[in-house]
N, C-alpha and C positions, 0 to 999 in steps of 0.2 A: 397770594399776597396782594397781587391787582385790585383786589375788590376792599383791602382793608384801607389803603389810601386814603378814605378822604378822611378817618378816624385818626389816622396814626401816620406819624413820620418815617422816611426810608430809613434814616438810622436808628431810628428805634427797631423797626420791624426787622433792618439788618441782624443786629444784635439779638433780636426773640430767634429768629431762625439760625443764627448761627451763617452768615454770608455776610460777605462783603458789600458796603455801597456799592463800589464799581460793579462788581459782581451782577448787584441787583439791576440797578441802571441796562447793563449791558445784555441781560433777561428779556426787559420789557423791549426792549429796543429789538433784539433782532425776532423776540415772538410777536412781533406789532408784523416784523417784513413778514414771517413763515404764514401770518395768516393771510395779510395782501397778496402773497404768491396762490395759495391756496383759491381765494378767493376766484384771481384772475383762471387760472386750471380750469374751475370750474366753471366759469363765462366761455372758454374757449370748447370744452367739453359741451354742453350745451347749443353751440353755432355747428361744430364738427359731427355732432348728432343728429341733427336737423337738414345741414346738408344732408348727408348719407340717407335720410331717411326720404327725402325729396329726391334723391335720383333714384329709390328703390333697392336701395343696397349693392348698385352697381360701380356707385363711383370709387376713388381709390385716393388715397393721400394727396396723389398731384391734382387732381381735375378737384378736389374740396380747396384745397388751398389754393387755382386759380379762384376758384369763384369766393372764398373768403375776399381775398384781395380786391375783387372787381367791387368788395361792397367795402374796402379802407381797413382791413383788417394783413399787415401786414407778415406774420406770421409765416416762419421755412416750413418748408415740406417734412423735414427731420420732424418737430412740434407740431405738428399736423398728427404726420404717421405716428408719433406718443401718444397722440390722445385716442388715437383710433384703438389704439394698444390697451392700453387704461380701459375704455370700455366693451374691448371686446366685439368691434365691428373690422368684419371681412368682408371684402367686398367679392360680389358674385362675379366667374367667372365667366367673359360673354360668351357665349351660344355658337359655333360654328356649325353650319350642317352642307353638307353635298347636295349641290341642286341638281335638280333633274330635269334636263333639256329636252325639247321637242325634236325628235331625229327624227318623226312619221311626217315629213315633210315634201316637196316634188322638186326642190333646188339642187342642183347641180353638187355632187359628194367627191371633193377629191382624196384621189388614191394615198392608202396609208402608205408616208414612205419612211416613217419610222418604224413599220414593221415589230414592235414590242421591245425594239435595243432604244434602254434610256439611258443612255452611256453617252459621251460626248467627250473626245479626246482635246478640244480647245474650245474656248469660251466660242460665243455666236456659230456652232456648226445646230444645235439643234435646241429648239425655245417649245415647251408646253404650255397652252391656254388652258384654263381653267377657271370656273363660279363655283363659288360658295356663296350663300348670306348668313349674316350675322345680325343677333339681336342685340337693341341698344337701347338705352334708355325714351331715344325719340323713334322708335319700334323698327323694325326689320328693313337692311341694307343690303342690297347684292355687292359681291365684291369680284370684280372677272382680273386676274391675274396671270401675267405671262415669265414662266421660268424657264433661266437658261440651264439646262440639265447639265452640264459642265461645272458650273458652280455651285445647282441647287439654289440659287438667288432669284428672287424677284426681283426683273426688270424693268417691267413696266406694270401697271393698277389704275384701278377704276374703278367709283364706287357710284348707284346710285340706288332712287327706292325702286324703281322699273326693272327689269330684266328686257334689254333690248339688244339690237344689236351697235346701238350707238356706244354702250356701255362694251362690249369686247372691242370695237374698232380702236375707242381712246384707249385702252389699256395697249392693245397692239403696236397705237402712234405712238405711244409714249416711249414704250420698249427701243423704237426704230430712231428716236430719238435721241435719246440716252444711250445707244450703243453704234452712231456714227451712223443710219443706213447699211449694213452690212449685206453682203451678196451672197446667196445660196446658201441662208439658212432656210434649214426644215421648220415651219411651224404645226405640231402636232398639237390635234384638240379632238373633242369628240364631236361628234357629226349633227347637231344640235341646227335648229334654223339660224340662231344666233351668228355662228362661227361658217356657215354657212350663203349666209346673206350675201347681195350683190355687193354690199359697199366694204364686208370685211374683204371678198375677195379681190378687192379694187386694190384694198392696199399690199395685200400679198403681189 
């Protein structure tokens, strides 16, 4: 009916079709918004792609919709993850792997006194060190964390692109921080130069 307009009047062309003025009227009007909706969908569809495809398929509704934002595109995270929806982008799961420490070292190995019991009957009697890295969009992160086997929670973290031993020491400080300096807990790790170093065992 839109296209007969300039030929012919709404009450005439009401009348051929068998509708209503109002009817008609009220057609053009909200298919005028369905298409500006549309329209917009697909400008946001388009930014929402283009992120995703600039971080390599790693990023996820929250980190696209900060950086929407950061360029005035205000837009929730809910309307993000729809259009990620819509076109069928999953973002890739990062990457954790088991890192493999240098234990053929000549520093100083103290005695395992967790003996294989990872059991802890009250928080801070006994904390696990541990690295992994993880790949990220700006490429591979060590990550050295310390758990209190009592709760199975990470205490304290660290993350950097190096694997050192300044990277276990801060995860360590952190832990010692965050749970008041505690006294006679066990810190269990593997024998690695890292965990082994003078200055991790400073702070022990």
């Amino acid at each position: 009916m839109l296209e007969h307009l300039l030929y012919y009047s709404a009450v005439r062309m009401a009348k051929v079709f068998a509708v209503s003025r109002s009817g008609f009227y009220y057609w053009i009007k909200h298919r005028h918004k369905a298409i500006q909706r549309e329209v917009t969908r697909q400008e946001l569809d388009t930014k929402v792609k283009e992120a995703f495809d600039n971080s390599k398929g790693r990023d996820g509704s929250r980190r696209i919709q900060k950086e929407l934002a950061e360029n005035g595109d205000s837009r929730n995270v809910k309307t993000i993850a729809a259009s990620m929806k819509r076109q069928d982008l999953t973002p890739k799961a990062a990457r954790k792997f088991k890192c493999t420490t240098d234990s053929k070292h000549k520093m100083p190995v103290a005695p395992n006194l967790l003996a294989q019991d990872f059991n802890a009957e009250a928080p801070n009697q006994k904390w696990a060190g541990d690295i992994t890295y993880v790949a990220t969009s700006e490429g591979w992160l060590y990550l050295a964390v310390i758990i209190d086997l009592y709760s199975r929670q990470v205490v304290g973290w660290s993350m950097d692109t190096r694997m050192t031993a300044t990277l276990v020491c801060d995860a360590l400080s952190m832990a010692l921080f965050r749970r008041g300096f505690p006294e006679q807990v066990i810190v269990h790790s593997d024998r690695g130069s890292h965990y082994c170093s003078k200055d991790y065992r400073l702070i022990i």
